[in-house]
N, C-alpha and C positions, 0 to 999 in steps of 0.2 A: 599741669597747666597746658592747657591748649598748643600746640607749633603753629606758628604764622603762616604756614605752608597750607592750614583746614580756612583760613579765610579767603573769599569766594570773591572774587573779581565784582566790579557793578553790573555787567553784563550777566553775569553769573547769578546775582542776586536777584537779578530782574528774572531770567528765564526759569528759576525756582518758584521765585513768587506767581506766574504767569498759571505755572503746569499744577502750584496746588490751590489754586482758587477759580481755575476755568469752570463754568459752571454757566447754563444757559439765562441765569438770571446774575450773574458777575461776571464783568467782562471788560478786560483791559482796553483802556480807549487810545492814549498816546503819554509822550512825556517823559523825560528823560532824570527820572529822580530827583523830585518828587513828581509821581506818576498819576495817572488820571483813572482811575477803574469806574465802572457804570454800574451798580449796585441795585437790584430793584426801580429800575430807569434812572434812578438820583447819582449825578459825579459824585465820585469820593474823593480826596486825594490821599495818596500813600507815598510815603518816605521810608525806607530800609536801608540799617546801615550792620557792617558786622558789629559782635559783643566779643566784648574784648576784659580783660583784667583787667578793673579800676587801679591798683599798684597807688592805694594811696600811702598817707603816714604811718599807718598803723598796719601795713601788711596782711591785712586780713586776704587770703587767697580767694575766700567765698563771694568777694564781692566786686561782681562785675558791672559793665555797662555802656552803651553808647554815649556818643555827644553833638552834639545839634550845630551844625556852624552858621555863619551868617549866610544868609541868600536870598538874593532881589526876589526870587521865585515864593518865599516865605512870605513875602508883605503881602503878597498879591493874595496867597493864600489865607493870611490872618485878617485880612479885611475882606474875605466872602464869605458867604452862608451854607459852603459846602461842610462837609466830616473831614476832618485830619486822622488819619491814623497812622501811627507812627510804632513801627516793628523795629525790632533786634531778631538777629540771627547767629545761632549757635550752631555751628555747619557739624561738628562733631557729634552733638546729641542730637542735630537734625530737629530743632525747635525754635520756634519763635518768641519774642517775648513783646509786649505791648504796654500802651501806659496810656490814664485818661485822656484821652482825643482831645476834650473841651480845656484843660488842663496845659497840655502838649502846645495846642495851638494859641494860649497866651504865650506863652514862654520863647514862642519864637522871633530871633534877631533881638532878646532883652541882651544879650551879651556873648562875646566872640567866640564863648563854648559855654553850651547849658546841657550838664549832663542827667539822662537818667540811670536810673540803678535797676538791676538782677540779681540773683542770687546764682551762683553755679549749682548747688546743690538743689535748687529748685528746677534749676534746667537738666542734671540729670537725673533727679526723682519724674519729671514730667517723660523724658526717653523712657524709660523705664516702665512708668501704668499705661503710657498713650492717652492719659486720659487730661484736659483742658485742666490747670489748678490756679487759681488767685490767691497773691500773698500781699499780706500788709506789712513792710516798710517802717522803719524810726518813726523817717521824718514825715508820715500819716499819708504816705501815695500807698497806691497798690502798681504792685506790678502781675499781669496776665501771664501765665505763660503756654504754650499752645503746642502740640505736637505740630508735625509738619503736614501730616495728613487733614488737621481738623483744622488749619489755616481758614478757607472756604465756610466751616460754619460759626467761625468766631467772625469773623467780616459780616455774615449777615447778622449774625442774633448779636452785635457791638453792645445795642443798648440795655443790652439782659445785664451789663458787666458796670456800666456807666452808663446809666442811665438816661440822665439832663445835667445842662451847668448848676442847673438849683440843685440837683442832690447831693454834686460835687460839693460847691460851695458850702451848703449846710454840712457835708461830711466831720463828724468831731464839734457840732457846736451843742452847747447848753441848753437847757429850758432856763431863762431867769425872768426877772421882772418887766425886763425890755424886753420880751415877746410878747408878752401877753395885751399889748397895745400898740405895737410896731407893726405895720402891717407887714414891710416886707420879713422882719426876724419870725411873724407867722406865719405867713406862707411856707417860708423857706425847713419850719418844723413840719407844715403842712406836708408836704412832698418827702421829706427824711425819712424813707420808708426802706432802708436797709435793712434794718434790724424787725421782723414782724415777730417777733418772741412775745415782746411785752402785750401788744395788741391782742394774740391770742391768747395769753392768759387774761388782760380784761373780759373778753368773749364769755373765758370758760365761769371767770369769777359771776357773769348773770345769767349762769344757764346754759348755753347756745351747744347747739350738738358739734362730734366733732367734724360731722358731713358738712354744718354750717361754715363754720368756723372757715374750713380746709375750701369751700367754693368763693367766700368773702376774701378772702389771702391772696388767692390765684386772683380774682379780677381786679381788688387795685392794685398788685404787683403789676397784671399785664398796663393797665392803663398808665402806669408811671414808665415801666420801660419802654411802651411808646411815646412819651413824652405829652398827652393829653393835658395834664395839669399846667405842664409848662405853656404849651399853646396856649391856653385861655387865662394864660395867668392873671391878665387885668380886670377878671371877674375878682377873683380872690383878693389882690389888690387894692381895691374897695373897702375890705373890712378893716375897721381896728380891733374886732374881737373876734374870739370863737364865737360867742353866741351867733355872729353875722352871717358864721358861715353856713346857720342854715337857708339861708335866701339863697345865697351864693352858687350852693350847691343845685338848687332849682333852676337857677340859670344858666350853670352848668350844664346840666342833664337836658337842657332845651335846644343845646346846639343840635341841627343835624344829624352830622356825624354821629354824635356821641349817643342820641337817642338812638340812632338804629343799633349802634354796638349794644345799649341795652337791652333793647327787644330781643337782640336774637341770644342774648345772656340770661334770657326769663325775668330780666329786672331785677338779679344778685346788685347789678352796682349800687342800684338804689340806697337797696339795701343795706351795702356793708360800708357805706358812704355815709348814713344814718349810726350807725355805731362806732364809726371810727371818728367822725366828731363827737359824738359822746363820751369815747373815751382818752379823746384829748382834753376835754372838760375835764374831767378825772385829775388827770396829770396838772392843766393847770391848775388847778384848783390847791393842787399839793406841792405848790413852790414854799412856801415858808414852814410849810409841815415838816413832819420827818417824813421820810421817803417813803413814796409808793411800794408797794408789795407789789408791782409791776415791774419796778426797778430793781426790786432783791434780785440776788443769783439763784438760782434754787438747788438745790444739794440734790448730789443723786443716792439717795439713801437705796440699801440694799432690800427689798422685798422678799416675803419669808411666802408668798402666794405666788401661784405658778400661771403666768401671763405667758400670752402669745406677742408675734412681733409688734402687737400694735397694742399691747398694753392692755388686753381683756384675758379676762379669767379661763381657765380652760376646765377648772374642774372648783369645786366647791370644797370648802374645809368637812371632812368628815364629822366636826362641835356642832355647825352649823347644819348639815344633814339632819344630825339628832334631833335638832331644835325644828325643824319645819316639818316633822314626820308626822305628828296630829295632823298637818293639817292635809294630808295622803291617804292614809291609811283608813279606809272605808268610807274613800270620798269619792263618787264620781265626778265631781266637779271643785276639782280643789282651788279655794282661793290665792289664786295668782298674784295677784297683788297685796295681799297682806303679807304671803312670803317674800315678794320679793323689797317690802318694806322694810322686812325681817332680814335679809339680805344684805338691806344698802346698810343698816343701822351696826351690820357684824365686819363691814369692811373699813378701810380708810376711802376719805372723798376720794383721792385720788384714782380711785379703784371705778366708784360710781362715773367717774367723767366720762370715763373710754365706753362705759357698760351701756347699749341702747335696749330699750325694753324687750326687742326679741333677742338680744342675747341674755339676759338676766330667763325669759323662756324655753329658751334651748338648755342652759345649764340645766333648770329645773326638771326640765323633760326626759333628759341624759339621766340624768338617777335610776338606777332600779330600787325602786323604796323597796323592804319589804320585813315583815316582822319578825325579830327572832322568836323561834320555837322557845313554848318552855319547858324547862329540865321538866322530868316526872319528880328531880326531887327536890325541886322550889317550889314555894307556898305557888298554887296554881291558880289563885287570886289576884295575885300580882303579874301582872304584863310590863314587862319592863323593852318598852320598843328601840331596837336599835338596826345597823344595816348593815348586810352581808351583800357579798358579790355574786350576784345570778350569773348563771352560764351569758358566753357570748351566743346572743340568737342566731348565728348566721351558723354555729356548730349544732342545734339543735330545733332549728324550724325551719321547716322547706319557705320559701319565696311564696309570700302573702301580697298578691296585686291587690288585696280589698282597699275602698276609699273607706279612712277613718276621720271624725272630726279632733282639729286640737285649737286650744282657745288663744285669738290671739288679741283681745280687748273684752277687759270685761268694766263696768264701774256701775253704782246704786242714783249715778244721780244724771237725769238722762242728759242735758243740757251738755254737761262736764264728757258725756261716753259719745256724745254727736262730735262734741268737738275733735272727740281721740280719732274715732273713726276716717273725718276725713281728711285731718293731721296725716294718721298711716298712707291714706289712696294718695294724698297731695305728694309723700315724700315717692312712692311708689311711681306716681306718673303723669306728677301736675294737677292732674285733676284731668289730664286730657279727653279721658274717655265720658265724662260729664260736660265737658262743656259745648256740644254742637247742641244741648239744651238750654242751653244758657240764654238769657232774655235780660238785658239790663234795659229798666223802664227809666223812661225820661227823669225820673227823683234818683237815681244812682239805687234804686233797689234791684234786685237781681231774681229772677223767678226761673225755676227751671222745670219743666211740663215736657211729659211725653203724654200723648193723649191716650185716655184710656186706660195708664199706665199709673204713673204720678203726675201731682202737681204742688211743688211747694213757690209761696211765692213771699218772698222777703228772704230766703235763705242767707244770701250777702248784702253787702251795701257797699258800694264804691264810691267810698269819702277819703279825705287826708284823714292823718293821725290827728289833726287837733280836731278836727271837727267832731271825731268818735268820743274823741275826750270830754269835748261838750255834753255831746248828746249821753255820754254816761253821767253828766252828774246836772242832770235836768232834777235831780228830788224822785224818780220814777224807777231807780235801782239801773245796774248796768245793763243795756239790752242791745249792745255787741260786745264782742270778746276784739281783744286790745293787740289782737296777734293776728297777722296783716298772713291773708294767705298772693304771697305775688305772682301774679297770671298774665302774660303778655305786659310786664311792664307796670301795671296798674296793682292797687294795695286793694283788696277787696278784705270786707270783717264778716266774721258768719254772726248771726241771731243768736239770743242766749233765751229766743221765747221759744219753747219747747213742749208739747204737749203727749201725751200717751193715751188721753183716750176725750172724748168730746169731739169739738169741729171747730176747730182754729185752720190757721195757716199754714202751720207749722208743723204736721201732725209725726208723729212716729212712724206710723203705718207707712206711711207714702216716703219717708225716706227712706227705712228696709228695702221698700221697691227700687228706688230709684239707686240704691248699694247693687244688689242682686242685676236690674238690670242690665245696668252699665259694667259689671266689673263678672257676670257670670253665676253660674251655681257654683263654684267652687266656695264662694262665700256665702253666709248664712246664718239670721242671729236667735238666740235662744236667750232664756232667766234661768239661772239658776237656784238653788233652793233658797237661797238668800233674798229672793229677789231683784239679783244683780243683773242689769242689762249686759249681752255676750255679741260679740261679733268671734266667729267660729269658721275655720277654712278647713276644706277638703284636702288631704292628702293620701298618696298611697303609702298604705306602711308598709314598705316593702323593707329588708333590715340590711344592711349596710354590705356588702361583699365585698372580697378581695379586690375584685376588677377596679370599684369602685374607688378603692382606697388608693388603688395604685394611679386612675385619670388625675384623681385631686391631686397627687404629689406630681405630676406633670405638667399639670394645668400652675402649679403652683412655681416652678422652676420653669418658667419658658427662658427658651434663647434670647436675651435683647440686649443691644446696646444701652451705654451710660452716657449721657453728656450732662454735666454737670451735676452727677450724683443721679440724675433720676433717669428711671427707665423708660425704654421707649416704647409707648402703648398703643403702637399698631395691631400685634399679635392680638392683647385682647379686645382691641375695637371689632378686630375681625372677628373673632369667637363669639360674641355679644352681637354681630351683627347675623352672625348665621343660626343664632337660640332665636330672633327675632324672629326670622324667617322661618325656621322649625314650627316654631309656638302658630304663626298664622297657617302652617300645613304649608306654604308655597314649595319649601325644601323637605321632602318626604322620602328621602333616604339617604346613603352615605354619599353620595356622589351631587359634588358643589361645586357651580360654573359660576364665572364671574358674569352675571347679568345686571341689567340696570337696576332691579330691587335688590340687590347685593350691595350694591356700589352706594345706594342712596339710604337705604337702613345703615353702612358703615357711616357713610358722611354725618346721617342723623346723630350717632351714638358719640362719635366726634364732637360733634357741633355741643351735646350734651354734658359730656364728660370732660373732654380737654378743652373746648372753645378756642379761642385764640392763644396759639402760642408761637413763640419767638424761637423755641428747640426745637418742634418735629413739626412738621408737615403733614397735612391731610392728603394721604397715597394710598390707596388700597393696595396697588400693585406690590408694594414692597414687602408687608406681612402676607399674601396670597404665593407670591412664590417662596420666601425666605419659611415660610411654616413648615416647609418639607423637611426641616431639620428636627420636626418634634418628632415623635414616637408616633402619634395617634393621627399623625396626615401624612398624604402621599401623592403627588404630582403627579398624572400623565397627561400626553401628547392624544390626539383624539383617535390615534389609531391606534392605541394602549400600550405605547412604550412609554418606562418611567425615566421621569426628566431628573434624576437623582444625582444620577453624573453630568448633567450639562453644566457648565462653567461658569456660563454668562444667565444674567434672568434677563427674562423675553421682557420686551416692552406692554406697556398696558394694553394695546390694539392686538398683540397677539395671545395674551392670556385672555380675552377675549372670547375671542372665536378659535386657538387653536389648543386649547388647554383644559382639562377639569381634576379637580381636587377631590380626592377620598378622606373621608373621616374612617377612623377607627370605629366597629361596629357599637363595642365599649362604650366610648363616647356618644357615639348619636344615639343608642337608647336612654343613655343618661340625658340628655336633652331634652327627650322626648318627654321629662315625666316635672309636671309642674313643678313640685316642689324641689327636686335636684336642680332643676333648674334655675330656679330662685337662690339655690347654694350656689351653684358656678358661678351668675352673677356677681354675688359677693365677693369670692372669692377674687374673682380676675380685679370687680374694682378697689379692693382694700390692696388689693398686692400692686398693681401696677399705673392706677388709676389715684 
């Protein structure tokens, strides 16, 4: 047990609190416990008292805690609109402990001592990682608890932890009958967005990739920890049903505010605002049912197939091999997709959720198919095809730069192969590099023309989802696809009128053009002997080497901090931001200076990949210097001393102008080459992203 001698005076309490939370955007204002700090401009007030041993009935030594006494300063505090936050201090494990702020600040002067609870063993398991840990409690609180260092980032990111009063308050409640027509018992389900497990298995249950899923999750997480839902609550309010909520949600998304956060979000929230009342639908819908298969637990059964960290395949069952080698073996163009039919049919679903079409092509690719010899003394009639292990090429072929084609779309029916196509470019890059042709005509049709070039004119339509619905069930067959591609916030649907050869609108010819123009020779489409339409990309088959193998396991293991389990993706913002600048020629060798198209391709990839978050901050500065801890970068000073030993990192004005970074040579020819490129990508985003 603690000596009385480690609790810290209130002066003492203060001047701790003071030195781990100074920070240019937190800053102590006045006030003599409970204290005033300035947070993002906004007063906070804060109260800290020591933790102490509860020493209740039952002698449990683990269970510690503070206690709240009465104080005229508390009223004043519980009738403002400021943040309460209310800390414990364990001077001996040097950690704080926290409790809901909105929670904390009812509870104040209800009586002469209101205590909260700790645990000891959670205060020193927290000394112990450094790393920030939330536990849940009996009596359904949670208590924070916080190393002393990371004081500073729990104050700002508060509402990552606790949300709003609405999440509190709904914390532990039911779905029952009186929800489903109470307005405020459905709101308050509306906002209960603790738990996103179930949500994302409704997702996976109709399809939704796990890119989708995983960008849908992050934006209403961020929107509820900043408390959006709750500011407008009197929109939702309004409703007595879910079905209400889809107006609600339109008037929502029309505040101000809220539509610029969606624009610069590509119009995700739209999006996963559209599905998340859908499958609250679900849920109610299955109150007197037996229980949702959203609500099961799911078993973690043991898998007898060899997944990577994210749950995709790494190599193919040898049965399975067997089985797709017809369709290899004296094929120059093997069908892709009936393997990998053959594929999904030989797996458990589970297997297919994690797989996206070019991994189900990478595996296939990865095989060295090839025939067993026959004996001289088996009937030489019989070909019995099976698969042996070719040499590794890197021990028996010199470095082949030739460009080789490999198919990454193929299908029979063109309508269905238009759609795949620019499904692929959409997930690849919005569709960016298409749209300064873009022309929406006054009827919401969309025409994209380069003169001289192409001209297709209807290709989209920019209508709601019900109006598509209509217009597909005119008696005239469906003539848009019902899968909304979203471009600046807006739902646009592509045409399912398609032609290949005559003189429509629509034509084939002119969209090959308008792929190949915008997107390069790298891609290129062909038929194959089936008559299957191919969209085909260039790459170097160059074959995998050592070097290579060793950037990937580096690339793979960067340095980064954790704050709340995840890591922090500066390093590959930054790596992603200098492949950006590779791929346009601006960076044309190993030596990388922080210039304004550094700075603003990072922000871009940022702005893309993390968007708004409440854990890490958009800094170049911090992964430009801190990289010098990988292998394959190296820091100097512009008179070429290396900055490896200096102590402190330079401010962003001097890595600026007084500093440039070296890539390992390794690395920047790997950059250099489309297709590796296109791997690093991957790589950085599946791992840290």
């Amino acid at each position: 047990m603690k000596d009385s001698s480690r609790y810290l005076s209130t002066e003492s309490l203060k001047l701790g609190l003071m030195a781990n939370t100074s920070q240019y955007d937190v800053k102590f204002v006045n006030g003599e416990n409970p204290y005033i700090f300035r947070v993002d401009s906004q007063d906070v007030f804060v109260y800290i008292k020591n933790l102490s041993p509860a020493q209740l009935s039952n002698k449990n030594p683990d269970i510690w805690r503070i206690q709240l006494p009465v104080k005229e300063d508390f009223d004043q505090i519980k009738n403002s609109d400021s943040l309460f936050i209310l800390l414990g201090y364990d001077a001996e494990n040097d950690v704080y402990t926290s409790w809901n702020p909105y929670w904390c600040k009812q509870r104040l002067n209800v009586g002469k001592s209101v205590s909260l609870y700790s645990r000891y063993s959670l205060q020193q398991r927290v000394h112990s990682t450094g790393e920030i840990e939330i536990m849940s409690l009996n009596n359904e609180s949670d208590v924070v608890c916080i190393p002393a260092k990371s004081l500073y980032l729990y104050i700002k990111n508060i509402k990552t932890y606790f949300p709003t009063e609405s999440l509190y308050v709904a914390k532990g409640s039911r779905i029952n009958k009186r929800t489903v027509n109470d307005p405020q018992a459905l709101f308050e389900l509306f906002v209960s967005f603790d738990d996103s497990s179930k949500f994302e298995a409704y997702m996976r249950s109709i399809g939704m990739s796990e890119r989708a899923i995983k960008d849908y999750v992050r934006n209403l997480c961020t929107f509820h920890a900043y408390g959006y839902f709750d500011k407008y609550r009197d929109i939702f309010l309004q409703c007595s049903s879910i079905d209400e909520y889809e107006e609600a949600i339109k008037v929502f998304r029309s505040q101000p505010d809220i539509l610029a956060i969606d624009e610069k979000n590509h119009g995700y929230l739209r999006a996963a605002l559209r599905h998340y009342v859908n499958y609250m639908k679900v849920m109610l819908s299955a109150i007197d049912d037996e229980p949702s298969i959203y609500n099961q637990p799911q078993k973690e059964e043991k898998k007898p197939y060899k997944l990577d960290s994210f749950g995709k395949l790494v190599e193919l069952d040898p049965a399975l091999i067997e089985q797709l080698l017809p369709f290899v073996i004296g094929e120059d163009y093997p069908d892709y997709d009936e393997m990998i039919a053959i594929a999904i049919r030989h797996y458990p679903q589970e297997i297919d959720d994690n797989m996206a079409y070019s991994d189900w092509i990478s595996l296939l690719k990865g095989v060295h198919w090839k025939k067993k010899r026959v004996s001289r003394k088996s009937n030489p009639s019989i070909i019995r095809p099976s698969v042996v292990v070719e040499p590794d090429p890197v021990e028996t072929a010199e470095r082949d730069l030739a460009y080789k084609d490999r198919i990454l779309l193929s299908g029979k029916v063109l309508k269905d192969f238009v759609f795949n196509v620019l499904m692929f470019f959409y997930m690849k890059d919005q569709l960016s590099s298409i749209l300064p042709f873009f022309k929406v005509l006054p009827s919401g049709n969309v025409q994209v023309e380069k003169e001289g070039c192409f001209k297709l004119t209807g290709l989209f339509i920019m209508k709601d989802f019900g109006d598509i619905k209509q217009r597909n069930n005119t008696g005239h067959g469906a003539r848009w696809f019902e899968t909304p591609f979203i471009i600046g916030g807006k739902d646009f649907y592509l045409s399912t009128q398609w032609y290949d050869n005559g003189n429509y609108a629509l034509m084939y010819s002119d969209f090959k053009k308008m792929i190949m123009a915008c997107y390069g020779s790298y891609y290129h489409f062909d038929y194959n002997d089936d008559y299957a339409f191919q969209l085909l990309e260039k790459y170097q088959a160059s074959p995998i080497i050592d070097y290579q193998k060793t950037i990937f396991e580096e690339l793979s293991n960067l340095s980064t901090v954790k704050i709340m389990g995840k890591r922090a993706p500066h390093k590959a913002i930054l790596l992603l931001a200098i492949m950006d600048l590779v791929e346009t020629g601006e960076i044309n060798s190993t030596r990388i200076e922080l210039t304004p198209s550094l700075e603003e391709s990072f922000k871009k990839e940022w702005d893309l990949l993390v968007g708004m978050s409440l854990l890490f901050n958009c800094r170049i500065a911090t992964p430009f210097w801190h990289m010098q801890n990988e292998p394959f970068y190296s820091l100097f000073s512009n008179n070429g001393e290396s900055l490896n030993s200096v102590p402190k990192a330079y401010p962003l004005h001097r890595l600026r102008t007084d500093v440039y970074a070296v890539l390992s040579t390794g690395l920047f020819d790997l950059m250099k080459q489309p297709l590796i490129r296109g791997q690093i990508r991957e790589l950085l985003i599946n791992t840290y992203l």
